[in-house]
C-alpha positions as CSV (number, residue, x, y, z in Angstrom):
1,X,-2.8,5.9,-19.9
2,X,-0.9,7.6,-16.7
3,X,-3.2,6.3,-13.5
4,X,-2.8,9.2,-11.8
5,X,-5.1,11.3,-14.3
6,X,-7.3,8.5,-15.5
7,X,-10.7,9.9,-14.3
8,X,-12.4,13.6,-14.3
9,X,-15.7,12.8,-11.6
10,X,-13.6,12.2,-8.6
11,X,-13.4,15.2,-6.8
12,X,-11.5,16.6,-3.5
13,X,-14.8,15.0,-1.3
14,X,-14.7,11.6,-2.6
15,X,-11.0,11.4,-1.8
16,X,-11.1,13.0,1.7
17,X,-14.2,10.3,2.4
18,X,-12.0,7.6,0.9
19,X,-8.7,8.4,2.9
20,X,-10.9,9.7,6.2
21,X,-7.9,9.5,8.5
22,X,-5.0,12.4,7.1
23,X,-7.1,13.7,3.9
24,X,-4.8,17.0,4.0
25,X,-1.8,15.5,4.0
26,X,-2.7,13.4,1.5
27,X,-4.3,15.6,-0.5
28,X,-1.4,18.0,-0.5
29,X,1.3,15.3,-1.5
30,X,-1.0,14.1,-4.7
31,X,-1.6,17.8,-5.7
32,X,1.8,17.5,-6.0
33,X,1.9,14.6,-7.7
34,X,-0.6,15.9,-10.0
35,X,1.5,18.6,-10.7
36,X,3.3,17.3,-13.5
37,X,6.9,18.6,-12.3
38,X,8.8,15.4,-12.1
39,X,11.1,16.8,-9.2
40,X,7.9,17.0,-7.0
41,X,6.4,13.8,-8.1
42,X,8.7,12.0,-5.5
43,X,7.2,12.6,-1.9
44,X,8.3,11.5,1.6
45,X,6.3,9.5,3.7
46,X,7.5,8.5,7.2
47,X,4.8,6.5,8.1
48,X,5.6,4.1,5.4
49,X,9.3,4.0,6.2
50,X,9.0,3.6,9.4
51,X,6.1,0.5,9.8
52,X,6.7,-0.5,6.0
53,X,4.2,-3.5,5.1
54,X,2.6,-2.8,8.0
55,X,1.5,0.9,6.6
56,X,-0.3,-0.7,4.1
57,X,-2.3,-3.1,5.6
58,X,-3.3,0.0,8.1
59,X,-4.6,2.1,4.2
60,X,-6.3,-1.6,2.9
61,X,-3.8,-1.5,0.2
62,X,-3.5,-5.5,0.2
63,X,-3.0,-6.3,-3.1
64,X,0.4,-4.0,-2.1
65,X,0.8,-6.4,1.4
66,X,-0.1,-9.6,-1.3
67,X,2.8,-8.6,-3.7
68,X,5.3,-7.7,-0.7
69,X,4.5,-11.3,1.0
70,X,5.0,-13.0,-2.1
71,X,8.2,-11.3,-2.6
72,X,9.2,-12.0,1.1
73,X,8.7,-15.4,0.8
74,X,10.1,-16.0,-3.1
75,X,13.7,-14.2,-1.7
76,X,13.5,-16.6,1.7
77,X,13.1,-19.5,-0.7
78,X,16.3,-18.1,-2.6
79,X,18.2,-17.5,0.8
80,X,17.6,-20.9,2.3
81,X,18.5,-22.7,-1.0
82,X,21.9,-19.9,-1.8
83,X,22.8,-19.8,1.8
84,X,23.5,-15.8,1.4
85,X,21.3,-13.7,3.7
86,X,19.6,-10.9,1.9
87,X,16.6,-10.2,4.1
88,X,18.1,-6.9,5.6
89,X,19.0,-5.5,2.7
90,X,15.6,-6.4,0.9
91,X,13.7,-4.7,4.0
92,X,15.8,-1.8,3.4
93,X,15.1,-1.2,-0.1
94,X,11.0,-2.2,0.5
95,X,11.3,0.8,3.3
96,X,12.9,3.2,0.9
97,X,10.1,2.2,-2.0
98,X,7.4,2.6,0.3
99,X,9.1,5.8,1.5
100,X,9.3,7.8,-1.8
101,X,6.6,5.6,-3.7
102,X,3.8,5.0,-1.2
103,X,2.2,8.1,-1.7
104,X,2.1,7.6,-5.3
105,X,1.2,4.0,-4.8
106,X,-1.8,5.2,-2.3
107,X,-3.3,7.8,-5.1
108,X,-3.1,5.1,-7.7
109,X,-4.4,2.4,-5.3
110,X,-7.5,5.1,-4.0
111,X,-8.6,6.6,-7.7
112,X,-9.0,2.8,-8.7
113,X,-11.2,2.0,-6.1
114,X,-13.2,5.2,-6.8
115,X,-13.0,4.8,-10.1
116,X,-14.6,1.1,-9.4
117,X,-17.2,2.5,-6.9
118,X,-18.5,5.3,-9.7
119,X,-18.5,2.7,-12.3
120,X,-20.8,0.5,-10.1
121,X,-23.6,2.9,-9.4
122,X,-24.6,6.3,-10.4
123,X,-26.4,6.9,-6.7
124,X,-24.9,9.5,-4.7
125,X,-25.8,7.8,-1.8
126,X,-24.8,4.4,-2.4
127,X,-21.0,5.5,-3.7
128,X,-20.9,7.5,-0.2
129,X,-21.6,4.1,1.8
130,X,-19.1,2.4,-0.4
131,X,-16.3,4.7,-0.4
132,X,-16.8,5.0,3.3
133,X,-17.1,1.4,3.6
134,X,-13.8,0.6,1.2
135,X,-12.1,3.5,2.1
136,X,-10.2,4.9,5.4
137,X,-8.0,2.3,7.5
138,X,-8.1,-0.9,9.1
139,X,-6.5,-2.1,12.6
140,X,-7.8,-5.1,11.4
141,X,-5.3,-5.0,8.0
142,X,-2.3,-4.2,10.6
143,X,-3.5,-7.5,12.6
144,X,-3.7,-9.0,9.2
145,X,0.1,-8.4,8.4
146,X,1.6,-9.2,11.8
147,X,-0.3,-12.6,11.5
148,X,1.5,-12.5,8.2
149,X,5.2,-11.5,9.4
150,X,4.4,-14.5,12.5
151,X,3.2,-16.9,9.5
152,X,6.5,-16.3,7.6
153,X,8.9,-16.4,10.3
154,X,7.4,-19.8,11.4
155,X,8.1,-21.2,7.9
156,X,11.3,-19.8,7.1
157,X,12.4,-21.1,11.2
158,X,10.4,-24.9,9.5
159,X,12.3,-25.1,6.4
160,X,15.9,-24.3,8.0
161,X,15.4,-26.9,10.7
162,X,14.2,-29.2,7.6
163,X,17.6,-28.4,5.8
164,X,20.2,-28.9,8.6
């Protein structure tokens, strides 16, 4: 089943209380992704180019900054043991993903959390406090992945003083 159209209930108001911060440009790149014309379903979006893994801690998209991590660490493993430095070119493909994908990756990542929150409880009320609640963005995710980027860069420094 495609992700993008798994759900009739969720209208235009649940998503612009979910996103809060930027509902209309949002809004406009999933109409477009909704669209069905496959040239259009690949949209630009500078904020995640630009800040990367740090864009998606800002949306609460951690499962997203769980899998990146994890990736991060699993090629710094591979680099310290191969000796052949990859991390720039592995930030440069993540920044282009997230560039042309993290639109897409947003809709997906917001109609499953409404799709969650409508599941849970049939009270107007109640799915308005939760979207509000899950929804929007988070200085504190943003703190989250720098603690994250400090965490890494203090292993990877460990293990390469551990192998010389």
């Amino acid at each position: 089943m495609d992700e993008l159209h798994n759900t009739e209930e969720i209208g235009e108001q649940e998503l612009r209380f979910f996103v809060k911060k930027n509902s209309d440009y949002y809004l406009a790149k999933w109409s477009l992704l909704d669209s069905g014309e496959t040239q259009k379903r690949k949209t630009w979006n500078w904020a995640a180019l630009l800040i990367g893994v740090l864009w998606l801690g800002y949306r609460k998209m951690y499962r997203y900054v769980f899998i990146c991590f994890t990736g991060f660490f699993l090629i710094d493993i591979i680099s310290l043991i191969t000796k052949v430095n990859i991390d720039k070119f592995i930030g440069i493909i993540l920044a282009a993903v997230l560039c042309i994908e993290g639109n897409r990756f947003y809709y997906i990542f917001t109609k499953k959390k409404l799709n969650q929150i409508m599941a849970k409880t049939s009270d107007p009320d109640l799915q308005r406090s939760q979207i509000m609640r899950l929804g929007g963005t988070s200085w504190i995710g943003v703190l989250v992945v720098v603690l994250l980027l400090c965490v890494e860069v203090v292993f990877v420094t460990e293990i390469k003083s551990f192998l010389r």
